[in-house]
N, C-alpha and C positions, 0 to 999 in steps of 0.2 A: 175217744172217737176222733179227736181234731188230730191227732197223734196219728191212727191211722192215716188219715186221708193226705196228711202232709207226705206222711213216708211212700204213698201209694204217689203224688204227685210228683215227690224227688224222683222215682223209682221211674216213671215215666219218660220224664225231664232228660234222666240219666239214660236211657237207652236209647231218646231220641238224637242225644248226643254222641253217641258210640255209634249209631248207623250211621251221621252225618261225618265222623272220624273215618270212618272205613273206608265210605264209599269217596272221600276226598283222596284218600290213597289210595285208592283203587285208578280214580280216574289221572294221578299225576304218576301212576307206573304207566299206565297207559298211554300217555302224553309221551312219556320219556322213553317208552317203547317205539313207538310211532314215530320219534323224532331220530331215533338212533337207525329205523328204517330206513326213512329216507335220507338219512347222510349218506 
């Protein structure tokens, strides 16, 4: 049971950090989009 619950919290953990991975590159293409705009 404890075995579950850890692997359900890794499991969590780990997708919380793969959305925050994405969306940080998402938002610095987008920076670097917009900066190459307006040069």
């Amino acid at each position: 049971m404890y075995v579950a619950l850890g692997r359900h919290l890794f499991a969590q953990k780990f997708r919380i950090l793969y959305k925050v991975i994405i969306y940080t590159l998402i938002d610095f293409l987008n920076i670097t989009n917009t900066a190459k705009i307006l040069t």
